[in-house]
N, C-alpha and C positions, 0 to 999 in steps of 0.2 A: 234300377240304377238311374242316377241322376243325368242329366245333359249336360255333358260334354261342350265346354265352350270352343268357338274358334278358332283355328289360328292368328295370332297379330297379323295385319297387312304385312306382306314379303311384297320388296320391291329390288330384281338384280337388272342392275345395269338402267336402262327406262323402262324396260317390261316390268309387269307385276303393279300389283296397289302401294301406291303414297303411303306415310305414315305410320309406319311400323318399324320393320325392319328392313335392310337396307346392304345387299351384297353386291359387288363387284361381279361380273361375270365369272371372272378365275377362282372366283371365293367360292363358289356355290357347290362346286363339286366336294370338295372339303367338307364342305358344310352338310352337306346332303349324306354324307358316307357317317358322319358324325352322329346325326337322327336314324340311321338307319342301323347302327351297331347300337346303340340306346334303345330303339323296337329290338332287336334281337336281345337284348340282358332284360327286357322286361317280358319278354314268351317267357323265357327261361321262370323269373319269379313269380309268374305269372302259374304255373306250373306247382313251384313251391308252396306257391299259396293257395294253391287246389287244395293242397294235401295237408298243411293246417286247417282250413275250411270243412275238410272230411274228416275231421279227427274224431275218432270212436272211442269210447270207453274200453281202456285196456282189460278190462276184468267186468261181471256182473253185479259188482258191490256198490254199496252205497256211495263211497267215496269218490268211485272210480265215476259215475256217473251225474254227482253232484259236481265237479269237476268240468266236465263237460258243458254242463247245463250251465253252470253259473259264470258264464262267458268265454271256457277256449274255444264252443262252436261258432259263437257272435263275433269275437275279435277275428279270428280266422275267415269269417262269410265278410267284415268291415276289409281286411287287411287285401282279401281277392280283388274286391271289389275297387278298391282305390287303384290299384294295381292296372285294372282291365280300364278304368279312365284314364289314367296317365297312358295306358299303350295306345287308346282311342284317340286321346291327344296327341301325342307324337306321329300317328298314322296320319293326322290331319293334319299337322306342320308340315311333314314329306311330302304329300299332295300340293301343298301350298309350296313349299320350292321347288316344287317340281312343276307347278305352273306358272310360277313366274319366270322358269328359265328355261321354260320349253318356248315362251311368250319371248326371249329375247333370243333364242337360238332360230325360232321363226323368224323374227325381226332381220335380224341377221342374215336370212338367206333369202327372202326377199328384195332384200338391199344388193347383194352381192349379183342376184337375176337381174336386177335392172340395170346394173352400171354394166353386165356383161351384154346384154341384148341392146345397149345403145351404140349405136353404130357413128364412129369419127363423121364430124361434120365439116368437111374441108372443103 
């Protein structure tokens, strides 16, 4: 199978890499639940597409497995295969908003420690 290219730069809130894409903090949850029902419908085809991929000649006959041979087993093995990237892709976009908004929700509670641990200077 071929390599699976990157996610674009995710960038929520200041956490996360420049130049790519670009969510609000509040956005990200949405956004993240939306990649991850998308990975769940591609198992699913992903599944489906096993089962083109494995397809067997219904009968002993010439036809039946001229059939087979002369591309429902290739488009079936093409058809899995694109499938199993696109899910490798999307597992890697989820990763990627998930580090940039784990990088802002750290951010975040950093910030929130130090204003609490500075003690009124009167």
């Amino acid at each position: 199978m071929s390599e699976v290219p990157p996610a674009a730069p995710i960038q929520v809130g200041s956490g996360g890499s420049p130049g790519g894409y670009k969510f609000e903090p509040g956005q990200v949850d949405a956004v993240l639940k939306q990649w991850q029902d998308l990975y769940e419908e591609l198992q699913t085809d992903i599944n489906n597409a096993r089962k083109v991929a494995l397809v067997r000649p219904p009968g002993a006959e010439f036809a039946s497995r001229l059939f087979v041979d002369s591309g429902a087993e290739e488009s079936g093995h093409s058809l899995l295969e694109q499938h199993e990237r696109m899910r490798d892709y999307v597992l890697n976009y989820i990763h990627a908003l998930q580090a940039a908004s784990g990088k802002v929700q750290q951010g975040e509670q950093l910030a929130t420690e130090a204003v609490s641990s500075q003690k009124p200077g009167f």
